[in-house]
KOLFI-356695 format. One line per field, with one value per residue (C-alpha): x, y, z. Coordinates in steps of 0.2 Angstrom, whole numbers. Each point is the difference from the previous one (the first is absolute). Last residue first. Layout:
KOLFI-356695
east X;...
north Y;...
up Z;...
***
This chain:
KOLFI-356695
east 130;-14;-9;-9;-19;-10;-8;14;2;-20;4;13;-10;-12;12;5;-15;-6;16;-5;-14;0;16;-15;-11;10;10;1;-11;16;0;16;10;-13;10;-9;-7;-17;3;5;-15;-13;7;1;-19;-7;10;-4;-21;4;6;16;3;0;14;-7;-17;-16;-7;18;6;-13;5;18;-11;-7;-18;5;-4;17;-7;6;-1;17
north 35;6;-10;13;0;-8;5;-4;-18;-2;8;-12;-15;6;1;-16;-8;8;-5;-16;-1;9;-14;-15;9;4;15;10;14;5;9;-2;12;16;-4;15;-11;9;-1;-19;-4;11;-9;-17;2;4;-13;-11;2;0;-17;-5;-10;-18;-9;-5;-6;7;-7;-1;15;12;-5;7;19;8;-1;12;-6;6;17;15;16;5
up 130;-12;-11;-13;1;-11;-17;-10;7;-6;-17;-1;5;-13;-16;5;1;-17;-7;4;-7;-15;-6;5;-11;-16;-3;-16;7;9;16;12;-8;5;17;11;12;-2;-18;-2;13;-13;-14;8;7;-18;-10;15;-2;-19;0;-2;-16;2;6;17;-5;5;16;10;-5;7;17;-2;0;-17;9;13;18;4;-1;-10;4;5
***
């Protein structure tokens, strides 16, 4: 995965635009590259606003992050 949390398409961008705008092209970019690397091409949709991007952004990456770890073993 290449993209930071520092990314401009993050929570933090909803506060100084408005959450019911459209996303911006910062998470449009992040979610399709998030939905590819997690392999749910389901999860992008230009039709989302920004507060929608958002979350599924943090969603996507906290799986991405589970994916990457280790199995628990007993």
């Amino acid at each position: 995965m290449t993209t930071s949390d520092s990314t401009k398409g993050g929570p933090d961008a909803i506060l100084s635009t408005g959450a019911d705008a459209p996303m911006s092209e910062d998470q449009e970019r992040t979610l399709r590259e998030l939905s590819k690397d997690a392999r749910e091409p389901e999860a992008f949709s230009r039709a989302l606003t920004q507060t929608e991007a958002a979350r599924r952004i943090t969603v996507l990456r906290a799986k991405l992050k589970l994916m990457s770890e280790p199995p628990h073993t007993a």
